[in-house]
Phi, psi and omega in degrees: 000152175278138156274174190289132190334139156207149178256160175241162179209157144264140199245136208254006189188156163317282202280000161296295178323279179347322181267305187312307171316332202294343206261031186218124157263019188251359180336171160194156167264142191255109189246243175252024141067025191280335181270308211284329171296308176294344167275345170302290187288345105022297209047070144247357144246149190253010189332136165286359211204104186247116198246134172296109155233041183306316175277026189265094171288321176297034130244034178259094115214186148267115178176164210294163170191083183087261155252013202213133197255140189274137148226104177330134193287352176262002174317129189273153176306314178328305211295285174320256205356317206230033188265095197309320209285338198275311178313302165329289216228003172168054185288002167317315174303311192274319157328302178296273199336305216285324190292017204233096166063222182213200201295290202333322200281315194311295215296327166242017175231161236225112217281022154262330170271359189263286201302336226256313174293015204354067176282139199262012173243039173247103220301317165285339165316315173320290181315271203332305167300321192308294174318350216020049184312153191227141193251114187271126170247174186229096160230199182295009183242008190116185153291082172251149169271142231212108154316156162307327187293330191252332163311304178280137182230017162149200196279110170080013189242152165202167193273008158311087164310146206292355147260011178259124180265167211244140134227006163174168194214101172253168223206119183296146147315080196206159187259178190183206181186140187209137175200124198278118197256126171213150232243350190188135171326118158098352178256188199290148168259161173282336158225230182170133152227147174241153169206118181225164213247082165234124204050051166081046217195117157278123182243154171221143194222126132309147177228156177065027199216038173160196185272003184201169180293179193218126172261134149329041232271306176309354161261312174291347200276287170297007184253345181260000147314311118150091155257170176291188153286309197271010156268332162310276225287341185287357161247043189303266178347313181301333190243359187239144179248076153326125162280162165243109200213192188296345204278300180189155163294130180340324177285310171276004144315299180290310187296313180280356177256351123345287173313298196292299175322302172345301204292325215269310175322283228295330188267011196259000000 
């Protein structure tokens, strides 16, 4: 399908993006457009106004920022994948980055625009929450910073007010592990668990098991009791609203994120 009449602006700095959204409210930022362009053409999104921050390369890296590693929000997936500090220092992220779609995509969509789009099967939204990643935004008011915990705020919703850009994602030194059940090469997982190791507290997060990504809090509760992993993982249920959709049913959805939580424990 063709999308619906739009104007477009390339925005040549952050605080440009910023002003452009203020002259719209139906505006959108345009990153590397893997989400937002098939919905366009859906026309299940209507923007009046598409403001571009694709070339904004100063939100392209990776690097230390204390006890804590920085990632531009326009880092391209490719970019994780093959990023020594993250392999270093927190290689989970790049694990996850290599599971996403296939080259053409890594190479051009951007782990600010996957998060930013708050889809509840996006396999670093998971990572992130799993991490307690902490998210720097840009608006007409400055800068603030918005936890993981606080960020997804229901399907396809985050707590990014509509003139505020995604500019960095920071993220702990810390190891972990993620995986994914998926029904065909290159798709959406039907479900997805992370399990990572942080300030001294194993957290775990689901993709796919509810409206938003989801941390395991009833599973880390028994793992810091001291349960097994198959015993951890049988209280899966307690923390997930499995949907029913074309992928699988809400029952099998719950059996594999059982399984996959088990796996992920077993392997930290």
């Amino acid at each position: 399908m063709i999308p619906a009449v739009f104007e477009y602006e390339r925005a040549g700095f952050v605080d440009e993006a910023v002003e452009l959204l203020g002259r719209d409210e139906e505006a959108k930022l345009l990153a590397g457009g893997h989400s937002l362009i098939p919905a366009m053409r859906l026309r299940f999104s209507r923007p009046s106004l598409l403001v571009d921050i694709g070339r904004l390369d100063d939100l392209r890296y990776v690097r230390e920022h204390g006890d804590r590693i920085a990632i531009g929000a326009l880092t391209r997936h490719a970019d994780l994948v093959g990023d020594a500090m993250l392999r270093e220092h927190c290689a989970l992220i790049g694990e996850a980055a290599a599971l996403i779609g296939d080259p053409q995509v890594r190479h051009r969509g951007t782990i600010g625009g996957s998060v930013a789009h708050g889809d509840p099967a996006s396999d670093l939204g998971t990572i992130l929450l799993t991490l307690d990643a902490e998210f720097v935004a840009r608006g007409p008011g400055g800068e603030r910073a918005i936890g993981a915990g606080a960020f997804f705020t229901g399907p396809f919703e985050t707590a990014l007010e509509h003139q505020e850009v995604l500019t960095e994602i920071r993220v702990p030194k810390t190891a972990g592990t993620y995986l994914k059940h998926v029904r065909r090469a290159h798709d959406w997982a039907t479900v997805g668990a992370a399990a990572a190791r942080v300030d001294g507290r194993v957290h775990v997060g689901l993709t796919s098991m509810g409206p938003t990504s989801l941390r395991a809090r009833t599973v880390e509760d028994a793992l810091a009791d001291g349960a097994t992993p198959a015993d951890a993982a049988a209280h899966v249920a307690e923390d997930a609203m499995p949907p029913t959709d074309a992928s699988a049913s809400s029952e099998y959805r719950l059996h594999l994120a059982q399984v996959l939580v088990r796996r992920a424990l077993e392997r930290m």
